[in-house]
Each structure stands twice: as structure tokens, then as C-alpha cells.
BAFI-3210 file (N, C-alpha, C; in Angstrom, 3 decimals, decimal comma, padded with zeros to 6 digits):
// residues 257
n [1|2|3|4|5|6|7|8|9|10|11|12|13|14|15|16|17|18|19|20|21|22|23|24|25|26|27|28|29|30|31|32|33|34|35|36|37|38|39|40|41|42|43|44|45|46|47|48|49|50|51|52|53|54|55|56|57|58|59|60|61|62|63|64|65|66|67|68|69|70|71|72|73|74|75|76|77|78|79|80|81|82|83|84|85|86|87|88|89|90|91|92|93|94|95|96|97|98|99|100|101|102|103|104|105|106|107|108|109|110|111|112|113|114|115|116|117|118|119|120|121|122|123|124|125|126|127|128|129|130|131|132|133|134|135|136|137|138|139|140|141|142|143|144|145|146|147|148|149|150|151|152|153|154|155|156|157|158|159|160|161|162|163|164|165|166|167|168|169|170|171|172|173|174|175|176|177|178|179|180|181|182|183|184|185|186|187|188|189|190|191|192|193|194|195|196|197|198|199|200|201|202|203|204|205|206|207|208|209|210|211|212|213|214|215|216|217|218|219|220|221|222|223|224|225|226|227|228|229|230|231|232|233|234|235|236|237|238|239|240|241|242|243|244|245|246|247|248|249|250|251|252|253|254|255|256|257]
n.u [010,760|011,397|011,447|010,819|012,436|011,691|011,839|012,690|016,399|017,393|015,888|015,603|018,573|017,596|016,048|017,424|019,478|017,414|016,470|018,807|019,288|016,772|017,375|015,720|015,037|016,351|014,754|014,225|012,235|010,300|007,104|006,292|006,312|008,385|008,623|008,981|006,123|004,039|004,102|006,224|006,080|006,784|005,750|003,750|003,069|001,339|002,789|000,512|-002,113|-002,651|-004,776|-005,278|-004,417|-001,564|-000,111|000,347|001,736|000,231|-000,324|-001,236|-003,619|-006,402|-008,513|-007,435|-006,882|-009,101|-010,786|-009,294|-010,271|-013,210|-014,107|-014,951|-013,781|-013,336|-015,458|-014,974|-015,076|-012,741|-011,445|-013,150|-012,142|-009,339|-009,972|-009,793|-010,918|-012,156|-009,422|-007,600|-005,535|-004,223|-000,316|000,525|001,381|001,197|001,703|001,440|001,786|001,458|000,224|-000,419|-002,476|-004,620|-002,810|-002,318|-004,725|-004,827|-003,148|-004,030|-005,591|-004,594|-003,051|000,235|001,926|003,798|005,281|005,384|006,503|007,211|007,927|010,171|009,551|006,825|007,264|009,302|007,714|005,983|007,217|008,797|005,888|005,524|007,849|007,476|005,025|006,010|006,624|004,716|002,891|001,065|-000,036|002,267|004,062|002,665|002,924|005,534|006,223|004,545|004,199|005,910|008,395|009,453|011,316|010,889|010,287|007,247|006,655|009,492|009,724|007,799|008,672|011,508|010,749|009,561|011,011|012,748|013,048|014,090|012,278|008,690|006,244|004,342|000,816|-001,216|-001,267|-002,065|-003,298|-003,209|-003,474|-002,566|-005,724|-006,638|-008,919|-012,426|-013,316|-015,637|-014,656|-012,511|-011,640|-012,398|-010,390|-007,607|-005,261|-005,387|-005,350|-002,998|-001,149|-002,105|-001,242|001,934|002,830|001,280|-000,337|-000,391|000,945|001,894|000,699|-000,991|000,621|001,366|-000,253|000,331|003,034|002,005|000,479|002,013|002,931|001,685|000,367|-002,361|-004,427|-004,937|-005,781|-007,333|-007,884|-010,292|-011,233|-014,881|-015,762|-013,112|-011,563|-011,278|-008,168|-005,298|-007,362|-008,736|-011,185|-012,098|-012,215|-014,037|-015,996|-016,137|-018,243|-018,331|-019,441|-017,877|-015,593|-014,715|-013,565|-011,634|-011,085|-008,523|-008,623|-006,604|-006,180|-007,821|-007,870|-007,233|-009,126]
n.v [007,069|004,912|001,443|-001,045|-004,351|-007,554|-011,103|-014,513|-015,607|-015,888|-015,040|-012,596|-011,704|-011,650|-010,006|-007,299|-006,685|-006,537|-003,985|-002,420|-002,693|-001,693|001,071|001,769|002,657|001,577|001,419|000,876|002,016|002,308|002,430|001,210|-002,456|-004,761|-007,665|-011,171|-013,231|-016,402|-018,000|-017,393|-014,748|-011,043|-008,862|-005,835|-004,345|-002,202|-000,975|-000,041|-000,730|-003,552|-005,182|-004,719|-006,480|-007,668|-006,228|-007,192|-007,854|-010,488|-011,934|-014,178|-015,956|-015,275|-012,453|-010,908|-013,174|-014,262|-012,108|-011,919|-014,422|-014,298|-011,045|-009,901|-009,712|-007,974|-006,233|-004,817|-001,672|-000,935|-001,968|-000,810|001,985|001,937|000,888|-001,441|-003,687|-006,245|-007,097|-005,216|-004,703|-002,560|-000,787|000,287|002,374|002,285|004,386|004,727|002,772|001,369|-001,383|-002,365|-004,049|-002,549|-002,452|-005,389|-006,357|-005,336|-006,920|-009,400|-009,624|-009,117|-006,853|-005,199|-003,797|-001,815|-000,984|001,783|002,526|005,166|004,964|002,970|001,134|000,407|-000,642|-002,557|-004,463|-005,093|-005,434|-008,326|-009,424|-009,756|-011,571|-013,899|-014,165|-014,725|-017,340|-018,625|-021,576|-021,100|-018,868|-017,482|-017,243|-015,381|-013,359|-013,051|-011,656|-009,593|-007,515|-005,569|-003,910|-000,582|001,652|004,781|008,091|009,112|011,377|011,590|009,119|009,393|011,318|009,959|008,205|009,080|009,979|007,950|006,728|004,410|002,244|000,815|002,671|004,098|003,570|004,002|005,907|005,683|006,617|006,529|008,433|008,639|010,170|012,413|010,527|010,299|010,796|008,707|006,689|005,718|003,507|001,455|-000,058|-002,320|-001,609|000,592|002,180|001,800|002,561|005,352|006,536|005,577|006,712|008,884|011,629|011,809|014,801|015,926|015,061|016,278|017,554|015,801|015,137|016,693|015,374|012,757|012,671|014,153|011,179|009,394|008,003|007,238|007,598|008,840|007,916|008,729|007,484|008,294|009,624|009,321|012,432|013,754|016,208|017,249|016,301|018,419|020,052|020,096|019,282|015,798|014,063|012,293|010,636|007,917|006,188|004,599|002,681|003,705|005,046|006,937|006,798|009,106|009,656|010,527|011,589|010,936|010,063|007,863|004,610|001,539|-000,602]
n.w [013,505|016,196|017,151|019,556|019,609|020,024|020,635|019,929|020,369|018,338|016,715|017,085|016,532|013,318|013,265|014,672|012,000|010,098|011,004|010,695|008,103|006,885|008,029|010,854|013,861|016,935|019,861|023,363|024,754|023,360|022,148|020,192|018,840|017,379|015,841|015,469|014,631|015,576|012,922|011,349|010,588|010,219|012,468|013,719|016,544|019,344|021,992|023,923|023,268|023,467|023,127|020,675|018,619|016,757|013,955|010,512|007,047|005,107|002,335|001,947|002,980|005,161|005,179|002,936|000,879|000,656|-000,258|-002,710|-003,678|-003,690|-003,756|-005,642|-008,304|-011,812|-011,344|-008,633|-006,918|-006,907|-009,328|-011,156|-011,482|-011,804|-014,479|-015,364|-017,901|-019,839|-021,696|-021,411|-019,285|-017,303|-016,220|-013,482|-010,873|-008,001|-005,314|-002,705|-000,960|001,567|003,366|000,987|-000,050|-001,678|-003,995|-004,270|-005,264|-007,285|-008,705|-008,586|-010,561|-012,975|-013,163|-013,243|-011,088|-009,283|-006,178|-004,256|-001,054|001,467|004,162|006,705|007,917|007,560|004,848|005,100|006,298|004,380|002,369|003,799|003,790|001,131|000,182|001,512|-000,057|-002,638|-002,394|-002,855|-003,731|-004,809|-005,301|-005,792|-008,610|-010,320|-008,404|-008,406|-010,999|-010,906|-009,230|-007,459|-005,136|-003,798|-001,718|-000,949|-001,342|-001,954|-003,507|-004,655|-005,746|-008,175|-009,443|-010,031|-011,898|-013,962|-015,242|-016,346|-018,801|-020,144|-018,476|-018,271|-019,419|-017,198|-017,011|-015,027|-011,866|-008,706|-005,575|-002,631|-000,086|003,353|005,586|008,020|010,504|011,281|014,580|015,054|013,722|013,950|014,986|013,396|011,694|012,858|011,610|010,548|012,621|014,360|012,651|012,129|014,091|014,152|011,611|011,051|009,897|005,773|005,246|002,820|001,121|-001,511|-002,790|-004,878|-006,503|-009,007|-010,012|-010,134|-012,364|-014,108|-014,215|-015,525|-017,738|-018,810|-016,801|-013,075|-010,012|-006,909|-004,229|-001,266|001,705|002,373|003,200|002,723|001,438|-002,272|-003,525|-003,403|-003,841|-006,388|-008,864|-009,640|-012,798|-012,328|-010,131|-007,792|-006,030|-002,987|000,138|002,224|001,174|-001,706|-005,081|-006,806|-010,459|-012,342|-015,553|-018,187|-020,718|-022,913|-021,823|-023,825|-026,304]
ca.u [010,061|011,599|010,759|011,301|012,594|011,568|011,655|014,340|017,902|017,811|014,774|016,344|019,759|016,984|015,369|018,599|020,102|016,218|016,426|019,828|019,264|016,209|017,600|015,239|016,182|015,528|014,649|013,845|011,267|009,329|005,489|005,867|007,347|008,591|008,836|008,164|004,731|004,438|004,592|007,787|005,565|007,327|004,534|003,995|002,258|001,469|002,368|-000,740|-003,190|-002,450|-006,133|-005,376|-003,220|-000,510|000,128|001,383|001,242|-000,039|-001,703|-001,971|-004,798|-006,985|-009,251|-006,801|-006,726|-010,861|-010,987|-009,302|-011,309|-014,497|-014,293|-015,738|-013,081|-013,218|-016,665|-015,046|-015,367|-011,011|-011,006|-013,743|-011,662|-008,347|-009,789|-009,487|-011,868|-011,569|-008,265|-007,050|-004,677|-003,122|000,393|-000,023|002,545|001,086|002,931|001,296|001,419|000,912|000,217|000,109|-004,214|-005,002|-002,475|-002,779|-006,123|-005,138|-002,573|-004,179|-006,615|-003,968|-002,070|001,898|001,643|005,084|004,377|006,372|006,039|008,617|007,861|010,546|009,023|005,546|008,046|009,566|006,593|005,542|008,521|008,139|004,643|005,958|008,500|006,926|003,923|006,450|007,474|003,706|002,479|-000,630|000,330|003,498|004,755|001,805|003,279|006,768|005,783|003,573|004,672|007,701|008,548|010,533|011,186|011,185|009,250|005,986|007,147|010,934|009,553|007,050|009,938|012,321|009,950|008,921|012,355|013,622|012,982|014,178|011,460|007,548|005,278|002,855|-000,699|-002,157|-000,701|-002,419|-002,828|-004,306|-002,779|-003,055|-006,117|-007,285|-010,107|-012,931|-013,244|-016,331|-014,709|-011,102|-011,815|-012,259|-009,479|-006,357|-003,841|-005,619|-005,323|-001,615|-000,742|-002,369|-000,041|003,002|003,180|000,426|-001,351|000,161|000,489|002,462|-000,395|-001,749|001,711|001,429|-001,218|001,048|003,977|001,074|-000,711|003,062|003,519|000,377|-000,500|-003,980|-005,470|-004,615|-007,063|-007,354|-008,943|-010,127|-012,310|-016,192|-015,561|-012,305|-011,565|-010,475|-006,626|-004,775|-008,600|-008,775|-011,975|-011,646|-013,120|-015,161|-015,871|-016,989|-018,920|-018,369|-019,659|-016,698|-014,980|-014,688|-012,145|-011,432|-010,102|-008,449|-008,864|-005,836|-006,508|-008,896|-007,635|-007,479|-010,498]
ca.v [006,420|003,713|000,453|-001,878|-005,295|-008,880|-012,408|-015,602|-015,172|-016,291|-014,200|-010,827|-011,030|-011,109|-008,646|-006,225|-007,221|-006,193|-003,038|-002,000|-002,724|-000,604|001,801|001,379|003,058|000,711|002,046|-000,069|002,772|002,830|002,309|-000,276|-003,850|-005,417|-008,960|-012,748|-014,219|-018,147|-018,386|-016,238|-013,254|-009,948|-008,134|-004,462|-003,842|-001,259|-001,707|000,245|-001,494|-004,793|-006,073|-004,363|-007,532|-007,532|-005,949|-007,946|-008,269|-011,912|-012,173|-015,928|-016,209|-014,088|-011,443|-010,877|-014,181|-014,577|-010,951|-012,316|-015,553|-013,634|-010,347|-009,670|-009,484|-006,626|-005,616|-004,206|-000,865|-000,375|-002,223|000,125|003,188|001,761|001,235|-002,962|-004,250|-007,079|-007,298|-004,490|-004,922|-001,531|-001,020|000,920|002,730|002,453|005,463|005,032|001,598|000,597|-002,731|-003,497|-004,439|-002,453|-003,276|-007,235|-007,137|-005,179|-007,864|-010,937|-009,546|-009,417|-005,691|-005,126|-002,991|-001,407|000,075|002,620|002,923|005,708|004,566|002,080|000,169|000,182|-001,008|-003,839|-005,389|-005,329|-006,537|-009,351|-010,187|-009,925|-012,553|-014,760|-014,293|-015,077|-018,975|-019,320|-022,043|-020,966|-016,861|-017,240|-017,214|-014,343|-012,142|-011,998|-011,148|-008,159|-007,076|-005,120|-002,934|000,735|002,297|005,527|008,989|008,948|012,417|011,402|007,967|009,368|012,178|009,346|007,228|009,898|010,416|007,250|006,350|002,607|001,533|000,590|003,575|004,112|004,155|004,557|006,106|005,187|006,959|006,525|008,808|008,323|010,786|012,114|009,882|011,093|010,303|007,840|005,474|005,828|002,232|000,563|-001,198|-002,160|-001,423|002,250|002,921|001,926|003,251|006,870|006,537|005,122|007,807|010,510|011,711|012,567|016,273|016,054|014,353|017,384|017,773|014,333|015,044|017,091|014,486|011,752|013,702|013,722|010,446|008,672|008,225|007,100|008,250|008,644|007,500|008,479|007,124|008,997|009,056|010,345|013,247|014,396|017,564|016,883|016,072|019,394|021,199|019,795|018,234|014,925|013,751|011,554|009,964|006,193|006,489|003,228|002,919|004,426|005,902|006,967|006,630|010,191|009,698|012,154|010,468|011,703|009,319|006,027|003,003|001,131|-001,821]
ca.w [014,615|016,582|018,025|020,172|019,434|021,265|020,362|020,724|020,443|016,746|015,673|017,749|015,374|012,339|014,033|014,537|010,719|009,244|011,280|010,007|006,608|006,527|008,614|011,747|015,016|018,192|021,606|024,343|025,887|021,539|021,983|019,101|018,966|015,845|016,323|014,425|015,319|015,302|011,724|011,110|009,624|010,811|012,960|014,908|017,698|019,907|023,541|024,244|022,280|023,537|022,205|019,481|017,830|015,675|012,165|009,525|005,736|004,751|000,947|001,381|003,894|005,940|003,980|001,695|000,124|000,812|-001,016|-004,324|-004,548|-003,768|-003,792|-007,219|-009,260|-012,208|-010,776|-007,922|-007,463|-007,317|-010,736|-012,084|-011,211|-012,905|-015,873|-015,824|-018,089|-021,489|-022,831|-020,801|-017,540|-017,244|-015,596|-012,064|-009,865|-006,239|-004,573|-001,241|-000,500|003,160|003,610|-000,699|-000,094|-003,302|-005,179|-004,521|-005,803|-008,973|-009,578|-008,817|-011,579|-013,904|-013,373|-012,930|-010,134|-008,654|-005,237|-002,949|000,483|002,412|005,523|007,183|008,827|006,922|003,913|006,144|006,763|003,334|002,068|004,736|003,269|-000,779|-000,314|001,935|-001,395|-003,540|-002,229|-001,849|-004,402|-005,930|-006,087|-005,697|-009,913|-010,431|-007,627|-008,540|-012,054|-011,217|-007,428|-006,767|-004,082|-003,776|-000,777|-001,632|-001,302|-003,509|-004,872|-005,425|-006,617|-009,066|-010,488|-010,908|-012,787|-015,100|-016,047|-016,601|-020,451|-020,252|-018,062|-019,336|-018,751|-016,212|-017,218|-013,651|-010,724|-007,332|-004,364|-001,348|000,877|004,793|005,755|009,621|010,819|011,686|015,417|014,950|012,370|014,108|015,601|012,668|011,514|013,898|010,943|010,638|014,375|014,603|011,175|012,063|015,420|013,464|010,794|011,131|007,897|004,971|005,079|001,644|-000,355|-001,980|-003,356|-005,095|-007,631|-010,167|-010,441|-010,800|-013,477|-015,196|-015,048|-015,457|-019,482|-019,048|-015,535|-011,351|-009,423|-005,755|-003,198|-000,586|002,836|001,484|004,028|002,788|-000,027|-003,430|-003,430|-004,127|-004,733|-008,068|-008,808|-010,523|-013,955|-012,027|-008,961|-007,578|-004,494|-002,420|001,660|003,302|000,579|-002,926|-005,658|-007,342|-011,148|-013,299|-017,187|-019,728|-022,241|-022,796|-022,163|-025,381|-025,619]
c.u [010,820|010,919|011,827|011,395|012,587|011,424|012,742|015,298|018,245|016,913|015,494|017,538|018,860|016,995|016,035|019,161|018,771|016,276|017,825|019,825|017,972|016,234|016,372|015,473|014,998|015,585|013,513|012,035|010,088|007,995|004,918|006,904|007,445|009,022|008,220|007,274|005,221|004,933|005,465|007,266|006,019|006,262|004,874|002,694|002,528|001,110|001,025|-001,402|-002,865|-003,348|-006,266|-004,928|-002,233|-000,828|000,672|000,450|001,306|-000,688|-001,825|-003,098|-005,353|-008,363|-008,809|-007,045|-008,599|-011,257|-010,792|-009,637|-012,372|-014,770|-015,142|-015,017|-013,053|-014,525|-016,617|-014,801|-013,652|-010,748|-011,594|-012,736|-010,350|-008,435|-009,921|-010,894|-011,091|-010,427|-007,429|-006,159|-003,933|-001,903|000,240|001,297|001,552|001,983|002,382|001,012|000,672|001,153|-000,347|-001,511|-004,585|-004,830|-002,269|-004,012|-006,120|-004,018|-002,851|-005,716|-005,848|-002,792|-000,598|001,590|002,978|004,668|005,443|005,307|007,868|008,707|008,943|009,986|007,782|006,541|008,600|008,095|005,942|006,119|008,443|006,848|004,667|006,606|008,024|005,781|004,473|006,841|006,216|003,235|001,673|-000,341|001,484|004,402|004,335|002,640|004,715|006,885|005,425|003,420|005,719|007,705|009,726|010,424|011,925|010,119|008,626|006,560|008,445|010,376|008,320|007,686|010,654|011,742|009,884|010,075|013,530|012,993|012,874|013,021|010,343|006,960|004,604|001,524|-001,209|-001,404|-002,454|-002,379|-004,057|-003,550|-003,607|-003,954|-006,662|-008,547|-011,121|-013,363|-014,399|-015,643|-013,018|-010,534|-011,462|-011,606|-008,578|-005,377|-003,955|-004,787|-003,589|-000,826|-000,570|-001,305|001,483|003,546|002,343|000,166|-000,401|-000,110|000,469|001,590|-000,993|-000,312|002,136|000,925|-000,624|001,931|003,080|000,362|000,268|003,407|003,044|000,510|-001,594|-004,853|-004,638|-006,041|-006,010|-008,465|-009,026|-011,319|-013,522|-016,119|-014,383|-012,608|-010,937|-008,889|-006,242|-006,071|-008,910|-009,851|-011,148|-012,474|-014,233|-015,025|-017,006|-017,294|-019,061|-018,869|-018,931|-016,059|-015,388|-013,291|-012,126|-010,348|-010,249|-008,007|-007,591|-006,016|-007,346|-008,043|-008,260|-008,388|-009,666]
c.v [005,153|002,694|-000,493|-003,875|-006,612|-010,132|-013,315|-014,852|-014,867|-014,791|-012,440|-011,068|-011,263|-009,925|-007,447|-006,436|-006,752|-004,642|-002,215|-001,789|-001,847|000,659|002,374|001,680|001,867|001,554|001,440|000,480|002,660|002,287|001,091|-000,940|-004,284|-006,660|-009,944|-012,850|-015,901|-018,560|-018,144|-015,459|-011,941|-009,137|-007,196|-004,431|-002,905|-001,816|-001,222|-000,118|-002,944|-005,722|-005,973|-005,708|-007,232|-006,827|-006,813|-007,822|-010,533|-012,097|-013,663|-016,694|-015,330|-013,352|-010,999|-011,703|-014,149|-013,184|-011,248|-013,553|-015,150|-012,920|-009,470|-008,992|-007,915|-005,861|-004,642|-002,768|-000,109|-000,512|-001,355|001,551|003,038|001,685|-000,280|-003,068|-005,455|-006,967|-006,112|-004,085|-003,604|-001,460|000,269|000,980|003,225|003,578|005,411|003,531|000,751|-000,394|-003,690|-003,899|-004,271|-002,918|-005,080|-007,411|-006,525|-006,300|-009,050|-010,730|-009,207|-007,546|-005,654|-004,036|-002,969|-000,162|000,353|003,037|004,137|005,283|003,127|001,119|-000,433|-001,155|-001,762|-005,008|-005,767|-006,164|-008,421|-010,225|-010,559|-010,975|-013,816|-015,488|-015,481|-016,431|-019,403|-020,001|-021,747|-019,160|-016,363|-016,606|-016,028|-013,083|-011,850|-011,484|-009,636|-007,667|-006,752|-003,621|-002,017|001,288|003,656|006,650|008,746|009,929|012,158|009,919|008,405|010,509|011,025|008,559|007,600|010,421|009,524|006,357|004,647|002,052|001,618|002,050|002,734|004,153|004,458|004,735|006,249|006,003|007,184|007,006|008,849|010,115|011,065|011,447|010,595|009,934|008,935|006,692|005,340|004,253|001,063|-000,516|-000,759|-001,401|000,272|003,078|002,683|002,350|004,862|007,017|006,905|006,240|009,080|010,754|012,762|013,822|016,726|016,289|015,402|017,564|016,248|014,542|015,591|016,292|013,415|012,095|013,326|012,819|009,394|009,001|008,320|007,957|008,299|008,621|007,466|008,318|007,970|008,957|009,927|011,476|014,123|015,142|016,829|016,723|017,467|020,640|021,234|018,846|016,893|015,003|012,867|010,929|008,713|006,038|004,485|003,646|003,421|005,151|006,500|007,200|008,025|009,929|010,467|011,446|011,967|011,800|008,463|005,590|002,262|000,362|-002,901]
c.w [015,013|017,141|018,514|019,675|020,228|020,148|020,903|020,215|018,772|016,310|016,255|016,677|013,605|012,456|013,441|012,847|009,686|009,500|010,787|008,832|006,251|007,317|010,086|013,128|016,111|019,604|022,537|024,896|024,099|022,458|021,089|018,964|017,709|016,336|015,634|015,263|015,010|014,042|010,868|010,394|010,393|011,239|013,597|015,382|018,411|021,458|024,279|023,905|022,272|022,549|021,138|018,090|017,245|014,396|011,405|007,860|005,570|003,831|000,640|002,545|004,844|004,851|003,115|001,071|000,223|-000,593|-003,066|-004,668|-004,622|-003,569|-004,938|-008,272|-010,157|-011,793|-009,346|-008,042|-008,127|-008,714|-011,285|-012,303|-011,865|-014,166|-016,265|-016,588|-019,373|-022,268|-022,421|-019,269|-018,112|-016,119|-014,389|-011,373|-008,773|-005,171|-003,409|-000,586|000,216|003,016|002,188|-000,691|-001,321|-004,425|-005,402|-005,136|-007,032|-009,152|-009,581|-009,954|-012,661|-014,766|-013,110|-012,336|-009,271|-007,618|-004,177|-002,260|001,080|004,000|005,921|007,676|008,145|005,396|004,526|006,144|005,525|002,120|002,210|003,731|001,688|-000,505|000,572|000,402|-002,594|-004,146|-002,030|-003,467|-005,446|-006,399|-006,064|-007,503|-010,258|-009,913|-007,930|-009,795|-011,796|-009,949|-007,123|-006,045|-003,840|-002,580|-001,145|-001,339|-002,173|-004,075|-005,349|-006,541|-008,263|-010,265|-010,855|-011,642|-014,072|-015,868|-016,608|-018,060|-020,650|-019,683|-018,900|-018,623|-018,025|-016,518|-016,335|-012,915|-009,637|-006,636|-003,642|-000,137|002,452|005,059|007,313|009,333|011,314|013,613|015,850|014,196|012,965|014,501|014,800|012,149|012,232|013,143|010,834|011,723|014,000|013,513|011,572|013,270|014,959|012,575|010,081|009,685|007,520|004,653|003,686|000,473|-001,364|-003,468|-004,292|-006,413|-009,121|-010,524|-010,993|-011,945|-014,974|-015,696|-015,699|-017,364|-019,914|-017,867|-013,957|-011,303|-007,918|-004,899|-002,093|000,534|002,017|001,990|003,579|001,077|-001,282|-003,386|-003,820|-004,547|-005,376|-008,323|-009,714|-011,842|-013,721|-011,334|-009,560|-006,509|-004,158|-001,183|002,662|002,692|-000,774|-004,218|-006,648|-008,961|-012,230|-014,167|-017,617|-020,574|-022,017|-022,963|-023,352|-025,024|-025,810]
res [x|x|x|x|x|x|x|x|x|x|x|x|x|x|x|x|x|x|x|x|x|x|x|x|x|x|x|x|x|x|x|x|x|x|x|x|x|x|x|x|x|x|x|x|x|x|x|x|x|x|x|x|x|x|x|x|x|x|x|x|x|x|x|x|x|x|x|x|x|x|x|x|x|x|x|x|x|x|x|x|x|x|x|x|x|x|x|x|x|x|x|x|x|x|x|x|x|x|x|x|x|x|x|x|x|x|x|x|x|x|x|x|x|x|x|x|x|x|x|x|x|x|x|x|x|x|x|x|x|x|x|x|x|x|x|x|x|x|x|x|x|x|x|x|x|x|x|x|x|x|x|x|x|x|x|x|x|x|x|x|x|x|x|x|x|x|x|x|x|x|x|x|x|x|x|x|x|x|x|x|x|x|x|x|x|x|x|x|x|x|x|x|x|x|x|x|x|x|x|x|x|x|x|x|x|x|x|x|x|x|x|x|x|x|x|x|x|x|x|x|x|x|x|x|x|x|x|x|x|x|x|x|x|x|x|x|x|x|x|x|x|x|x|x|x|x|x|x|x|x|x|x|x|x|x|x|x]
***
């Protein structure tokens, strides 16, 4: 998918030099703009969706940052479904990233959470919002600890994981693969709408659940719209019914206490 590039003189040879390096095609006629906002945060928009606003990753203010001072910590229902409780931070491979939401709130609760995105551009922007995180005072030391980013297919990224010995295991693999909306709820959030535009639902995801299964020690846990089928057809070991969604997880082992 390409886009189109605007800003000053300076911020356009970012621009071009960001788009190269993540391989990024530009075309004047794209539907979506990549471009700095005031505060040099790398944003996309859709020229159709003017009202729509901008995209951007930002975990140091907004509802992100509001989310991990008062969201409710291990009580929420994401932590229940990983497994966080007393003396237990398990390590988490995020294979479907997006915009990193989930996994910021398992690591500012105390998980190492390594998260691929394949998407260019989605992975740009996320990028963008990690190292901005990283120079940020208060979550800045936290996040480069337990926040690192692969661009990378979820299924190539969750084979090479599972095959590489030197690294720490996985206890949880993640996934929240992009699902159709149902045309009532399509509204909801801007990042949805220009997301489902941007890179259309994961047809793949189904094809996800056996590599995660492999490389997972303790559990996967997916999330999923309340409306949509089991991942792959496979019930889980047990669901977590939240107001819009629910988190689907398939137990290996217990997490130690």
C-alpha cells in the first residue's frame, strides 16, 4: 500500500529516508498521508476521512497513558487472560501488534513483551511511538527493558522464534488478529476504520494458532470480536467475556505462583 507524503522541506527528506528504510512505496494519487504532526509524532491519515484525525502511536499521554495509571492494573481483564498475577510477569510474543495498546499495558505491569507487526507502515508508526517512549522520563527506562519491535510476518516471526535456542522462551503468545467489523460498530474507533482500509483483515490468522501453540510454553491467548468463530475452529480452554470482546486462552501449562 502506498502513501502519500506532505510536510516542510526538512520533515519530507525524514519522510522519504523513513519510507525507504521500511520499504514504503509513495504515490502522490495514495488515499493515505504519512506526515509529522506539531509534535514530531509520525501520523496517517486518510484523505477521505478528513474528520477522521490522524493516527499515531503516543504511550506518553492520551488514553494510553490515562489507561496505565487507571486502568486497573492486574484486574484487567487482558492481565487475567495472560496469566499476570503475584510474583508472576510472564514473557509475551505479541505477533499482531498494531499500534503496541495491549502490549503497553502488559509491560507497564511488569511483562517483556516483544511484538511483530508485518505491516510497513503500521510498524513505522509504532516504531515512531517506541522510541519517542523510550526518551520519555517516567516510562522511558521500563520501556526499553520490556518493548522491542520485529517487523516481520507473525507466522515467519513465531517459526523463527521457536527455533532459535539462545533466546528466553515464550510463555505467552498474543494475538489479536485484525477481524471484519460488523457494520454497526465499524465507526468506532478512527485507528479501526483506517486500519481495516489500510490492510484489510487478516485472512491468514487461522493459520497462526499452530505455530503459537509451538511456541508458547504456558498459554496463547486470543482476543477476539464476541461475534467472531474460534481461531482455526478450535475451541479454547477458556474464555473472558469483556463488552466488545473476549479473550480466547489455550492453557499448556500453569504458570508457576
Amino acid at each position: 500500500m502506498a502513501v502519500t507524503l506532505t510536510g516542510t522541506p526538512d520533515q519530507l527528506e525524514q519522510l522519504q529516508q523513513l519510507a525507504l528504510r521500511w520499504h514504503i512505496a509513495i504515490d502522490e494519487q495514495s488515499d493515505f498521508v504519512l506526515s509529522y504532526d506539531d509534535q514530531q509524532r509520525l501520523s496517517l491519515q486518510l484523505k477521505s476521512e478528513p474528520k477522521q484525525g490522524a493516527v499515531m502511536v503516543d504511550f506518553t499521554a492520551g488514553a494510553v497513558a490515562h489507561r496505565r495509571k487507571f486502568g486497573g492494573g492486574k484486574g484487567q481483564a487482558i492481565a487475567k487472560a495472560i496469566g499476570l498475577k503475584s510474583g508472576e510477569t510472564p514473557r509475551v510474543l505479541d505477533a499482531t501488534a498494531g499500534l503496541g495498546r495491549d502490549a503497553f499495558v502488559l509491560a507497564s505491569l511488569g511483562c517483556c513483551v516483544e511484538l511483530v507487526e508485518r505491516h510497513p507502515v503500521v510498524a513505522a508508526l509504532l516504531e515512531d511511538g517506541l522510541q519517542r517512549a523510550y526518551q520519555d522520563p517516567e516510562i522511558g527506562p521500563w520501556m526499553q527493558q520490556r518493548m522491542t519491535l520485529h517487523h516481520d510476518s507473525s507466522h515467519q516471526a513465531l517459526l523463527a522464534r521457536a527455533q532459535d535456542p539462545e533466546l528466553p522462551a515464550i510463555d505467552v503468545v498474543y494475538l489479536d488478529p485484525m477481524f471484519p467489523h460488523k457494520k454497526k460498530s465499524a465507526l468506532v474507533k478512527k485507528e479501526m476504520r483506517v486500519f481495516q482500509t489500510l490492510v484489510g483483515s487478516d485472512l491468514d490468522a487461522d493459520d497462526l494458532l499452530t505455530p503459537a501453540l509451538a511456541l508458547a510454553t504456558k498459554r496463547v491467548v486470543v482476543k477476539r470480536p464476541d461475534y467472531a468463530p474460534d481461531l482455526n475452529h478450535i475451541a479454547p480452554t477458556l474464555r473472558m467475556e469483556t463488552k466488545k470482546n473476549r479473550f480466547d486462552v489455550y492453557v499448556k501449562a500453569a504458570l508457576s505462583a
